[in-house]
Z-matrix of the N, CA and C atoms (Angstrom, degrees):
N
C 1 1.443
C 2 1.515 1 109.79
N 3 1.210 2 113.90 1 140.16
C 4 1.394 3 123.86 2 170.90
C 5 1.529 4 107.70 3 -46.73
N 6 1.366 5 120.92 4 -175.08
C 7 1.733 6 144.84 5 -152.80
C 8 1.551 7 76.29 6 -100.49
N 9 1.527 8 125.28 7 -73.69
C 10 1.605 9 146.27 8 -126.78
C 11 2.043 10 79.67 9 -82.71
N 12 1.392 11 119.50 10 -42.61
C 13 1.215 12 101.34 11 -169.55
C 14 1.489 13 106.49 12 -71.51
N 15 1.387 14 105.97 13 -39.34
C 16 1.781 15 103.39 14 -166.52
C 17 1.643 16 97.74 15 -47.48
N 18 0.993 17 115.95 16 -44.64
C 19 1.659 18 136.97 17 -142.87
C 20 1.965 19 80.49 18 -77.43
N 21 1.152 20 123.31 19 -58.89
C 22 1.419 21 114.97 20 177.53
C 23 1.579 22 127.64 21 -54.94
N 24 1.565 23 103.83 22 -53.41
C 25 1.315 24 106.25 23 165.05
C 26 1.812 25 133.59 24 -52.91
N 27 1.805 26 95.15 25 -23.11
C 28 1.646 27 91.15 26 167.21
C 29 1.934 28 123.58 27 -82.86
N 30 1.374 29 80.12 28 -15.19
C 31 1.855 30 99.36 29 161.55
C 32 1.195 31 123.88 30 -58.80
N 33 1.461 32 122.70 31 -55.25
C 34 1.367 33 132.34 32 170.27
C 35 1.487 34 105.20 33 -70.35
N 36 0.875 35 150.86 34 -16.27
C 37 1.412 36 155.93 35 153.05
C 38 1.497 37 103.93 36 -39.48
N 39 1.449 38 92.25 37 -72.69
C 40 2.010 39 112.11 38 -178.77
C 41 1.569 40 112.13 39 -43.54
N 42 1.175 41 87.64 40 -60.71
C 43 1.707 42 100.49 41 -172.04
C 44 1.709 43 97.23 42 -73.24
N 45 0.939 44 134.13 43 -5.71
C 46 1.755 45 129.40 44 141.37
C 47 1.206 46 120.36 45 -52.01
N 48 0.980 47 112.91 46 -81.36
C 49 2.001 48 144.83 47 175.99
C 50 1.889 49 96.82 48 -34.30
N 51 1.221 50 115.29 49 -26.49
C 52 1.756 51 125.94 50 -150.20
C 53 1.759 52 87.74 51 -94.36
N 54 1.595 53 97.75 52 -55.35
C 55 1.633 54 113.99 53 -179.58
C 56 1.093 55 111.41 54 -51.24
N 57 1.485 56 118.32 55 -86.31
C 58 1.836 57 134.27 56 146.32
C 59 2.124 58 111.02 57 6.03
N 60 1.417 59 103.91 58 -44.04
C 61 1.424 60 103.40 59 -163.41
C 62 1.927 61 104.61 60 -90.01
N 63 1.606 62 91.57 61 -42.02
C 64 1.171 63 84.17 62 173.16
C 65 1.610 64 126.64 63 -92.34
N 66 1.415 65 114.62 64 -2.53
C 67 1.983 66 99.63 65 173.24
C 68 2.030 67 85.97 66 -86.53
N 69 1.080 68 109.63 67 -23.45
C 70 2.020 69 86.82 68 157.01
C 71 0.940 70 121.87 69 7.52
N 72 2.015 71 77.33 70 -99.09
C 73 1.871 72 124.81 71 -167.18
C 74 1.530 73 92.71 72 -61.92
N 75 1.707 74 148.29 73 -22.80
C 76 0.861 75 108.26 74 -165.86
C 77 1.789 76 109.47 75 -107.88
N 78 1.142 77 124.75 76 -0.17
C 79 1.098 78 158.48 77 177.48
C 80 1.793 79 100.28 78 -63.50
N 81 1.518 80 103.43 79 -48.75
C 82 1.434 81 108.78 80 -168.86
C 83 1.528 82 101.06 81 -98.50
N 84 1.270 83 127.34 82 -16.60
C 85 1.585 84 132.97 83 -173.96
C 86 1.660 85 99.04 84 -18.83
N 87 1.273 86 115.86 85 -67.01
C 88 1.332 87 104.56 86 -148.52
C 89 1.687 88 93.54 87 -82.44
N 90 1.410 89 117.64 88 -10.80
C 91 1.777 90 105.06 89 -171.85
C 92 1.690 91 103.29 90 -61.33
N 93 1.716 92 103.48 91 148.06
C 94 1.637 93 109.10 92 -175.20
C 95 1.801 94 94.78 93 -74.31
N 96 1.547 95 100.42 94 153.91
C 97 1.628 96 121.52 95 158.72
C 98 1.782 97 105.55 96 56.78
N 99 1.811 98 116.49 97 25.10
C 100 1.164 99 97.75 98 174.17
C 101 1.886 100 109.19 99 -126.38
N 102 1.160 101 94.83 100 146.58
C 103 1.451 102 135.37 101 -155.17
C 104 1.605 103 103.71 102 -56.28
N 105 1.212 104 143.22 103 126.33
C 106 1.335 105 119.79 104 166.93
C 107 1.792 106 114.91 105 -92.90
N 108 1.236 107 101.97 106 149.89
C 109 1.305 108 97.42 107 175.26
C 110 1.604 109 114.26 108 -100.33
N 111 1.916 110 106.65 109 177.02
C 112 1.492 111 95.39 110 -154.31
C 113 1.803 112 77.03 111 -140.18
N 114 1.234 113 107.06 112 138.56
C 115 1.611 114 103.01 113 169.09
C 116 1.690 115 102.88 114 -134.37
N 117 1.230 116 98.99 115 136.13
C 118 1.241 117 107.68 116 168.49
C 119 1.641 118 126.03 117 -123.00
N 120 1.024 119 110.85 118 153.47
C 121 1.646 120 122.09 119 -178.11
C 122 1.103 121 122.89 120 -85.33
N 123 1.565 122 143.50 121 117.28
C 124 1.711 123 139.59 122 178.22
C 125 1.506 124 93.57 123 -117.04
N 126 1.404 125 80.74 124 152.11
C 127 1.941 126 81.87 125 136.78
C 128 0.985 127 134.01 126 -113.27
N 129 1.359 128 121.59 127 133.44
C 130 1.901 129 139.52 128 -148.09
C 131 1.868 130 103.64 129 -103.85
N 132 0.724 131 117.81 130 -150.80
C 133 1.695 132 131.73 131 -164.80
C 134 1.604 133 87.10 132 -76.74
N 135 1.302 134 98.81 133 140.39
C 136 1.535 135 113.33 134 158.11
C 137 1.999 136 100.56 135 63.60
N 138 0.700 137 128.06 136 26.20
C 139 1.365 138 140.73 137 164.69
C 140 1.537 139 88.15 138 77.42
N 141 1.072 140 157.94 139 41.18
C 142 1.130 141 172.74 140 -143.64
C 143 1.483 142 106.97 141 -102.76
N 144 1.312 143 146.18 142 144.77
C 145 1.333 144 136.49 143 165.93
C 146 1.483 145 115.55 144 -91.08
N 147 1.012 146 134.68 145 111.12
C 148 1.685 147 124.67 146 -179.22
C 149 1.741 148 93.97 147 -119.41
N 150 1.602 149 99.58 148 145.53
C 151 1.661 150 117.20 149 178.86
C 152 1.603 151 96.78 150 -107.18
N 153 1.365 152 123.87 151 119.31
C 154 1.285 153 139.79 152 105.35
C 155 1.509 154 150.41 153 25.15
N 156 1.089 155 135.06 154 23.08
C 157 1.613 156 111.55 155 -128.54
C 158 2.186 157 82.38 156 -110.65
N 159 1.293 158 83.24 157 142.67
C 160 1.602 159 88.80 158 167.87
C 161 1.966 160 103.02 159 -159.74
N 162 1.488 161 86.44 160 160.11
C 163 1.767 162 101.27 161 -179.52
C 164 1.075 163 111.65 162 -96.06
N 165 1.529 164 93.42 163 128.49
C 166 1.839 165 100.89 164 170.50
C 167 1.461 166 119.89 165 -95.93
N 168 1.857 167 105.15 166 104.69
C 169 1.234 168 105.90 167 -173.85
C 170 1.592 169 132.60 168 -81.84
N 171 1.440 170 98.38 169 16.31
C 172 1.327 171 99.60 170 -176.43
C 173 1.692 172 116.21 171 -59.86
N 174 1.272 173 116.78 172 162.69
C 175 1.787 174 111.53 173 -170.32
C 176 1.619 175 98.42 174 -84.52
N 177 1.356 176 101.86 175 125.02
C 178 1.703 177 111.94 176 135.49
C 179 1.680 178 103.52 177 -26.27
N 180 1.752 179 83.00 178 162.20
C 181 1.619 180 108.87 179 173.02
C 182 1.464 181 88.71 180 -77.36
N 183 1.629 182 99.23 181 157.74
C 184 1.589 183 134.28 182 177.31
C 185 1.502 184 98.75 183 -89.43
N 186 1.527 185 121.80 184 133.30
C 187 1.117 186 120.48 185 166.99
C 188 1.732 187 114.03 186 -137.97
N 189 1.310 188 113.97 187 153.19
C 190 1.716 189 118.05 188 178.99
C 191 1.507 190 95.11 189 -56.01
N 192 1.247 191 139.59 190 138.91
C 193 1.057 192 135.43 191 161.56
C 194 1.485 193 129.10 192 -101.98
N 195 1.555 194 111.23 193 94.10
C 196 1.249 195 108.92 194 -159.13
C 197 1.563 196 138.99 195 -64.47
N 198 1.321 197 103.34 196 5.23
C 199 1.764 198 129.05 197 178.23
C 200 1.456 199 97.60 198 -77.93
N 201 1.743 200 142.84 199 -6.33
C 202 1.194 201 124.09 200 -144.47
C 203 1.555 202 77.62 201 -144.96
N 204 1.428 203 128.58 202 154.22
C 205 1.415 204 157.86 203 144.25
C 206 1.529 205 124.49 204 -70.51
N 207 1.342 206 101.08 205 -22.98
C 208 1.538 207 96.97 206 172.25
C 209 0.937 208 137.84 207 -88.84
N 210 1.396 209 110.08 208 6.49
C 211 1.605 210 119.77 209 -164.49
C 212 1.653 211 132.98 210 73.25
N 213 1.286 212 103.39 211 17.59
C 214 1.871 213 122.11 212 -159.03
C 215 2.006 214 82.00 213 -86.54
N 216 1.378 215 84.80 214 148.19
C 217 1.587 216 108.07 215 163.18
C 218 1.356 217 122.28 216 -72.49
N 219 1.560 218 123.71 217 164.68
C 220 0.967 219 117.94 218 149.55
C 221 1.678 220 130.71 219 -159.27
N 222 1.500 221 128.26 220 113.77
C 223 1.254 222 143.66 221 -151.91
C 224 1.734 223 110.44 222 -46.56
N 225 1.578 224 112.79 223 100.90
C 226 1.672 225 102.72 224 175.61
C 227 1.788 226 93.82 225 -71.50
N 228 1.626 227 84.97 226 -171.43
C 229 1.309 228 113.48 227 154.35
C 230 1.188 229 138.65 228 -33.96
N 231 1.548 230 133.52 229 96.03
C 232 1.531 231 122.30 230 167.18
C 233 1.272 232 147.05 231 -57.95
N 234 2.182 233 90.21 232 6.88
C 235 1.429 234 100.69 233 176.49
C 236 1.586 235 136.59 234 -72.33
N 237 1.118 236 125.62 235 136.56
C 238 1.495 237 105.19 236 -172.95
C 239 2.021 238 93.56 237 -114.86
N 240 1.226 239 100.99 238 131.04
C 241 1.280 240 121.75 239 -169.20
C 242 1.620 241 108.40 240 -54.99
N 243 1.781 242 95.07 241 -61.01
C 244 1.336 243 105.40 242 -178.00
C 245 1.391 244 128.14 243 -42.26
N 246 2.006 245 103.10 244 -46.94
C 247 1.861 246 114.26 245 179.00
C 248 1.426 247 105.90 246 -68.87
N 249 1.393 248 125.47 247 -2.87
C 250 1.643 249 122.80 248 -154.44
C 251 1.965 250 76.26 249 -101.86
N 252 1.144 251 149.32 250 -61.79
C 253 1.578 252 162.23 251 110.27
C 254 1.315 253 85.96 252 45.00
N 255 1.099 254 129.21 253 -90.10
C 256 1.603 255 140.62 254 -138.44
C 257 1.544 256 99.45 255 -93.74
N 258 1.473 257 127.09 256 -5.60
C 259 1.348 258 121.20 257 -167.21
C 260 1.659 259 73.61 258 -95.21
N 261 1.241 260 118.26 259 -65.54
C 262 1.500 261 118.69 260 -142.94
C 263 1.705 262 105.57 261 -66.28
N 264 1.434 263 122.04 262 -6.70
C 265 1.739 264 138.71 263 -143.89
C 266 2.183 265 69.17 264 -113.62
N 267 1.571 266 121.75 265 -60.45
C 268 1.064 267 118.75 266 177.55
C 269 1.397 268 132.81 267 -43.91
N 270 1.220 269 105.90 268 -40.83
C 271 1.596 270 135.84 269 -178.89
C 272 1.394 271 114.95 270 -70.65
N 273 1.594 272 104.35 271 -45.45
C 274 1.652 273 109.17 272 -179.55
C 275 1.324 274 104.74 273 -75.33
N 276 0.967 275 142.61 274 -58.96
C 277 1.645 276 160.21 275 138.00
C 278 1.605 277 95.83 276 24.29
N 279 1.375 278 102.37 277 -83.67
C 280 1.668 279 137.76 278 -170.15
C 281 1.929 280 107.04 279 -49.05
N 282 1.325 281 86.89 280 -53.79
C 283 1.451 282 111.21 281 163.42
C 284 1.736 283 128.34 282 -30.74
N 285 1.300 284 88.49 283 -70.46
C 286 1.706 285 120.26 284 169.33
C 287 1.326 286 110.59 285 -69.07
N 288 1.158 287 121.95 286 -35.59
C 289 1.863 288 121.77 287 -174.38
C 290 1.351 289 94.24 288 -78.16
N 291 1.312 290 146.32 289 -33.84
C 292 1.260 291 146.94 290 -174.62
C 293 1.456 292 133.60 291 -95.14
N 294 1.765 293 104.75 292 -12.98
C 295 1.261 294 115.14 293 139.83
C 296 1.341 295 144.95 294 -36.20
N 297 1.767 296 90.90 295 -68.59
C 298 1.712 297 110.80 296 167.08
C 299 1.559 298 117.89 297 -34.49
N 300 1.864 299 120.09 298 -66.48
C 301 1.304 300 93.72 299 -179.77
C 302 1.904 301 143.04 300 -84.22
N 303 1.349 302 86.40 301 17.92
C 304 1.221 303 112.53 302 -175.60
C 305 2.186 304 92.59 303 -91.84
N 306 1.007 305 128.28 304 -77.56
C 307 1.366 306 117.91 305 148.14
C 308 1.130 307 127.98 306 -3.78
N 309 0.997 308 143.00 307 -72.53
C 310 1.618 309 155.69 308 174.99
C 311 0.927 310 101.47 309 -61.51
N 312 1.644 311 150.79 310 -50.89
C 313 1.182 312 145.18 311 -161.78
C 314 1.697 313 98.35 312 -75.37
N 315 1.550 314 124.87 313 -36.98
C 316 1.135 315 145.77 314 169.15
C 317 2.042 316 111.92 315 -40.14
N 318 1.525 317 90.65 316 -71.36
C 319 1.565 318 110.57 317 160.34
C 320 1.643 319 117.38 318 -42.84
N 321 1.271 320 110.96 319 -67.34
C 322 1.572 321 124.16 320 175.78
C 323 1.964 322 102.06 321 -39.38
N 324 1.643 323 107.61 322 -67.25
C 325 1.225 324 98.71 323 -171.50
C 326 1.563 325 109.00 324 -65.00
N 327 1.192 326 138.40 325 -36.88
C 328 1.143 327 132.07 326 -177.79
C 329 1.485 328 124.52 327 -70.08
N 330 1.209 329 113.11 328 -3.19
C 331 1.626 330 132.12 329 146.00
C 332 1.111 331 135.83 330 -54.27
N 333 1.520 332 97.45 331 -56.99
C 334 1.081 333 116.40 332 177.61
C 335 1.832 334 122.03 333 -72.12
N 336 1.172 335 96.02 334 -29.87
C 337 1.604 336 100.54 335 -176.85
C 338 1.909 337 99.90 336 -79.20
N 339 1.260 338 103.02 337 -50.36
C 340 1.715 339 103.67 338 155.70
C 341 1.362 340 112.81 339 -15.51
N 342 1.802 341 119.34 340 -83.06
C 343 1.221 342 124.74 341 -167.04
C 344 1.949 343 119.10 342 -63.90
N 345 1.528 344 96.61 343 -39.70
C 346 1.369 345 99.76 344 155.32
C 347 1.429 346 133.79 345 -56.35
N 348 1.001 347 119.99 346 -35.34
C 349 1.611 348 125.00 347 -173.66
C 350 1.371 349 113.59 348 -106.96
């Protein structure tokens, strides 16, 4: 495989790992006191795609917790539905743009073996 494909295929990897991280957070949205996670995409050695992933510990909303008589709180979810939306709308996006030259290179060689053979 070419340089440009390796380099795509570790993209679609990322933008897996990105997908994967966020139906997580959204999977757990409504579970109490849990954390969402955040993955992000670089580029690593050799133009390489490497994902990121870290927890965002900021607190959930405070809520009355209605299992209790005393009136004590209790910490939902820090997930926000909407940013979990735009990661996965981002991801598919990223996804699809990195298909294409992986395709064509597909097309190209299968041309070529055409004209050869």
């Amino acid at each position: 495989m070419s340089y440009s494909v390796n380099t795509n295929v570790s993209a679609l990897q990322a933008f897996s790992r990105q997908i994967q991280v966020s139906a997580n957070n959204v999977a757990n949205a409504l579970s109490d006191d849990f954390k969402a996670s955040q993955a992000l995409n670089t580029e690593g050695k050799n133009s390489q795609v490497t994902t990121v992933i870290s927890t965002d510990d900021r607190p959930g909303p405070l809520v009355d917790d209605p299992m209790t008589t005393n009136g004590s709180l209790k910490e939902l979810s820090n997930t926000d539905i909407a940013t979990e939306m735009v990661q996965q709308i981002s991801a598919q996006r990223g996804f699809e743009a990195n298909t294409k030259p992986i395709q064509t290179w597909d097309e190209a060689v299968g041309t070529l073996l055409d004209v050869a053979g």
